[in-house]
C-alpha positions in Angstrom: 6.8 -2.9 11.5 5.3 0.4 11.4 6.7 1.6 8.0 5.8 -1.4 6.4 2.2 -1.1 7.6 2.3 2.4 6.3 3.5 0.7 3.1 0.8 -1.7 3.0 -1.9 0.9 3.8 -0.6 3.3 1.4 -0.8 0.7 -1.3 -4.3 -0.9 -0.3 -6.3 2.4 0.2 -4.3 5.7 -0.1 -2.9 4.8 -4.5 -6.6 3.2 -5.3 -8.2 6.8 -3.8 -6.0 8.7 -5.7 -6.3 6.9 -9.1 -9.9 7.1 -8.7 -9.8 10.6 -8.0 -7.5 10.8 -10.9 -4.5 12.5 -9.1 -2.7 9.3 -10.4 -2.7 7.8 -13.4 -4.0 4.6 -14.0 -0.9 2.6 -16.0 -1.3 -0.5 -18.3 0.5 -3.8 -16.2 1.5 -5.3 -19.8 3.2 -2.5 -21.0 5.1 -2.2 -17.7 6.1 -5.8 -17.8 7.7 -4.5 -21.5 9.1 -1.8 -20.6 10.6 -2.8 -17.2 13.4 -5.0 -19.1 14.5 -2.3 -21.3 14.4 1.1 -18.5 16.8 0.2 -15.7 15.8 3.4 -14.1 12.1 2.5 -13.9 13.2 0.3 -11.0 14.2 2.8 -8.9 11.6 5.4 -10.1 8.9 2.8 -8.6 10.4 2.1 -5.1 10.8 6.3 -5.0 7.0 7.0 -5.5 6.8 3.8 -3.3 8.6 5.7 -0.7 7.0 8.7 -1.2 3.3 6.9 -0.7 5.0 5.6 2.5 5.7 8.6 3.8 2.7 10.4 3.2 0.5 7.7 4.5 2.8 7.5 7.6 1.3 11.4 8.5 -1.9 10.8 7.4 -2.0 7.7 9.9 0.0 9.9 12.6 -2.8 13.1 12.0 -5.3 10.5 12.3 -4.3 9.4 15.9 -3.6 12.9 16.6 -7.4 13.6 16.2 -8.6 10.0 17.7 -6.6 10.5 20.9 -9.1 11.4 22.9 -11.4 8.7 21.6 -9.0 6.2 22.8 -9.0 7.3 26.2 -11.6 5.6 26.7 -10.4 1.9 25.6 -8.2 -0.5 28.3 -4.4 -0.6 26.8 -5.1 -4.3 26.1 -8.2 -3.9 23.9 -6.1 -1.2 22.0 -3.5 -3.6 21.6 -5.7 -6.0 20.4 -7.4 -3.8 18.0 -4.1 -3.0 16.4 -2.9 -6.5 16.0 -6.0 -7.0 14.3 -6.2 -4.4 12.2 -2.6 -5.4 11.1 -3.5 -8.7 10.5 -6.4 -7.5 8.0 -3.9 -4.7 6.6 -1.5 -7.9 5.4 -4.1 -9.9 4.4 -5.4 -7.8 2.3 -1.5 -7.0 1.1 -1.1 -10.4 0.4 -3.9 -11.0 -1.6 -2.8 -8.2 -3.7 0.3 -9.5 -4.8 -0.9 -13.0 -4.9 -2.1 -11.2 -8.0 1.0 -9.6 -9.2 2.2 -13.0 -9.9 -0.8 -14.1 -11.5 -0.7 -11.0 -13.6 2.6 -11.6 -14.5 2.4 -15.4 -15.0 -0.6 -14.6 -17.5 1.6 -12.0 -19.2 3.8 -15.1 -20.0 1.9 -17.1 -21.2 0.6 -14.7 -23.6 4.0 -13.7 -25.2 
């Protein structure tokens, strides 16, 4: 559960940040959708940098309980338990929106062929 909510997080905030800060580059959805039939290898080059995001926002989240440890001291173990159920629930909703839109993306892309 915890690598997927890395996953998740890593996807909804950590690859936005970056493209907006232009350490990533933005990349055109239809022209993947083309070239993803054609490049076998593409496959597994997106589930690496997948990976990779995973693992970075895994520390990121592990430094930032690091520094918030002693700000938690001062919440009961059931209302920390509570706000990370929570906050997981938001994380996936959030996930699920997004690829709700995948397949709209790619269902559009369809049609338009």
């Amino acid at each position: 559960v915890a690598g997927v909510t890395a996953n998740r997080l890593g996807s909804l905030i950590l690859d936005p940040l970056l493209r907006k800060l232009r350490f990533l580059k933005l990349k055109d959805y239809r022209s993947f959708l083309i070239r993803e039939k054609d490049d076998q290898k593409l496959d597994a080059l997106v589930a690496n940098s997948g990976l990779y995001r995973t693992f970075f926002t895994a520390g990121a989240i592990y430094l930032i309980a690091l520094m918030s440890s002693s700000a938690t001291a001062y919440l009961t173990r059931q209302g920390l338990i509570t706000a990370f159920v929570i906050g997981g629930m938001v994380v996936f909703l959030f996930a699920f929106k997004k690829e709700d839109g995948y397949i709209h993306s790619r269902i559009e892309a369809a049609k338009n062929k």
